[in-house]
Every structure is written in structure tokens, then in C-alpha cells.
C-alpha positions, 0 to 999 in steps of 0.5 A, a space after each residue: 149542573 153537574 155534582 160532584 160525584 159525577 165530576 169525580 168519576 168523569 175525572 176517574 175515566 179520562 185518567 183510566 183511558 190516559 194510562 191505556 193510550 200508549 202514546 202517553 207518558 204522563 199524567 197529573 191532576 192539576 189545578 184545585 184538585 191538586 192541593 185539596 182546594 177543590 169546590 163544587 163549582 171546580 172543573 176538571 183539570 189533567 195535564 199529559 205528556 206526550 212521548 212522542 212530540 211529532 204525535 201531538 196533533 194525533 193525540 190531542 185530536 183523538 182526544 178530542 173526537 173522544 169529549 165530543 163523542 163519549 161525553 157530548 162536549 159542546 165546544 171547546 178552545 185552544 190556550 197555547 202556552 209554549 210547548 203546552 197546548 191546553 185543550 178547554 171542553 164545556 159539557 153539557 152539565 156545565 163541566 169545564 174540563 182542561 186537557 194539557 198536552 205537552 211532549 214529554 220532554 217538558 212535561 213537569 209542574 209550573 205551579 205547585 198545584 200539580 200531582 203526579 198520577 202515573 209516569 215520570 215527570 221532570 223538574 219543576 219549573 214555576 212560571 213566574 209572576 207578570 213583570 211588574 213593569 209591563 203590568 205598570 205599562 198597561 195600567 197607565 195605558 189603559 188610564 189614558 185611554 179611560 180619560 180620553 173616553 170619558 172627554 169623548 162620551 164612550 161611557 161603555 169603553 170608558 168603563 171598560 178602560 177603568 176596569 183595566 186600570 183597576 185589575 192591574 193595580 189589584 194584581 200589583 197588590 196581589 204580588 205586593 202580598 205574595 199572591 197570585 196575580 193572573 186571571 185575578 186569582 189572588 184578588 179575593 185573598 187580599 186582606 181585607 182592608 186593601 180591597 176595601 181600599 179598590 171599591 170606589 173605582 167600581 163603576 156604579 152607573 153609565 154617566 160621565 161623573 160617575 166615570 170620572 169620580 171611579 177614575 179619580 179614586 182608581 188613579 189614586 190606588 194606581 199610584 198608591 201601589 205603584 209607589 209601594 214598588 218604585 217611588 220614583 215612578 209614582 213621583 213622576 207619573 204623579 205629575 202628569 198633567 190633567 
């Protein structure tokens, strides 16, 4: 496991070796670090523009013989969103460190957790939350799937599709709350009594009642944070034929 200390002066270096690369504009701290957030248990996250968009695949890959080479990195994992690549690295003390490139031209904050360190970067542009519609879609979806599931005996894909059904409706109610709603991120900030509300939709054990009775309770909050939304499709998603 690694401290502290250590994070911070891994942290300090791959800022220090940035500012040498002249093929880099840019750089921020990002994520928990960005706004005092930080924990024991935070990885290491640095975004970097890149002045040159066509040099992109040079830079991230020298980057990458560099973690592999310099600080023993075990593997790592591509996260593309638009122009930015995010390059995730595990090190052997369990550290998780996200370098995102982007060319320079986009290089700016999409969430307030970003802090300049060096260079220029442009006008923020936040990525909105998920469309609530489609987060709606995929709850029903994944609610169908769970019931035909269950009829069939598909205990462990039946939990699954249960545990679907209940993350989107707790993102629902993070946005309700003005929180976060990716990666569950805003779910451990919900008020008390609306995640209290969730418990009984947790699978206790791999039987068909079992399954049934959290489907029933999640179902239930589904609708409940649908309606908050939209009435007039929780009245007719309420009436849906068992």
C-alpha cells in the first residue's frame, strides 16, 4: 500500500518531468486533489495538453514507456472521452494514476475539480449529467431483464439485472439532490433517509424469493423517483402488467 508521502512526491515528479516535455502546454491537478477532497486511499489524477494534436500518440506512448519503466507499472487501460484520452496506470503499491491527454485546443476543465498548474488552459465546459430519459430507459430495461431472470432461474444474472435496476434509480435521486450521478459517486451523499430508503433492494441471498422480494422493493423506488421527475410516466410505467 502506498502512503501518502509517496503519492505526493510521485505526484511532484511526473508534474516536474510535464513542465520539461516541450511537447506539453498544459497541466492540471484533477480530480480529489483538485479541491482538498484528498484521502488516503486517492490516486493520482493530471490532465495534459498536448500542442501539437498530430504528436498525441508519441507523447502518451513515451509517457507510457516512462510508468513502465521508471515507476514499474503493471498495467494499465485506455478511458476515451472525445478528444481526451485517459491513460489509467496500477503500480505495484496499489497506486492508481490517471494521465489524460487532450491537444491543446480542448484542454480545459469539465468539472470543477481541476486546478491549473502550469500553461493556459481554455473555457471551462462541465460535462453534464446523464440525460434523465435515457438513465430511465435502461432502468425499465434492466427491470425487465431482472423478472424474466428470476421465471427462468438465472439467480446470479437476476442479481445483476436487480443491482441495475437500483443504481440507476439512485443516480435518479442523486440528480434530484443536485449531486453527482456517475460511477456512484454521489450516492454516499444522499441524505440519510433517501438511502435508507434503497436497503431492501439489496440482494441478501441467491433464491428465487429473495430476488423477488428486492425486486419488488426496488421496482417501488424506481417509480418513486420517477414520478418526482415525470408523473405521467410513472402513471403509465405503474401500470404495466405483472
Amino acid at each position: 500500500m502506498f502512503t501518502q508521502e509517496e503519492r505526493e512526491g510521485l505526484r511532484s515528479g511526473l508534474l516536474e518531468r510535464a513542465a520539461g516535455d516541450q511537447r506539453i502546454t498544459g497541466a492540471a491537478i484533477t480530480g480529489s486533489a483538485a479541491d482538498g477532497r484528498e484521502d488516503r486511499w486517492s490516486d493520482i489524477d493530471l490532465a495534459f495538453g498536448v500542442g501539437d494534436a498530430g504528436e498525441m500518440p508519441n507523447v502518451i506512448a513515451d509517457w507510457t514507456a516512462y510508468m513502465y519503466d521508471r515507476h514499474l507499472a503493471l498495467h494499465h487501460l485506455d478511458v476515451i472521452a472525445g478528444a481526451w484520452v485517459y491513460r489509467v496506470f496500477l503500480l505495484p503499491s496499489t497506486l492508481q494514476i490517471d494521465l489524460a491527454f487532450v491537444p491543446a485546443t480542448e484542454f480545459r476543465a469539465l468539472a470543477p475539480t481541476f486546478r491549473l498548474v502550469f500553461g493556459k488552459a481554455n473555457e471551462p465546459r462541465h460535462i453534464p449529467a446523464p440525460p434523465v430519459r435515457d438513465m430511465v430507459g435502461w432502468a425499465w430495461l434492466y427491470a425487465l431483464h431482472a423478472r424474466s431472470c428470476i421465471a427462468r432461474g438465472k439467480l446470479w444474472q437476476a442479481e445483476y439485472m436487480i443491482s441495475g435496476v437500483r443504481d440507476s434509480a439512485l443516480a435518479l435521486a442523486s440528480i434530484r439532490h443536485g449531486l453527482p450521478a456517475v460511477h456512484g459517486r454521489g450516492m454516499d451523499l444522499l441524505p440519510s433517509g433517501v438511502a435508507a430508503q434503497f436497503e431492501g433492494a439489496l440482494v441478501r441471498q441467491l433464491d428465487t424469493a429473495e430476488l423477488w422480494r428486492a425486486f419488488r422493493v426496488v421496482i417501488q423506488e424506481l417509480l418513486s423517483e420517477i414520478r418526482s421527475i415525470d408523473p405521467e410516466l410513472a402513471d403509465r410505467l405503474q401500470g404495466l402488467r405483472q
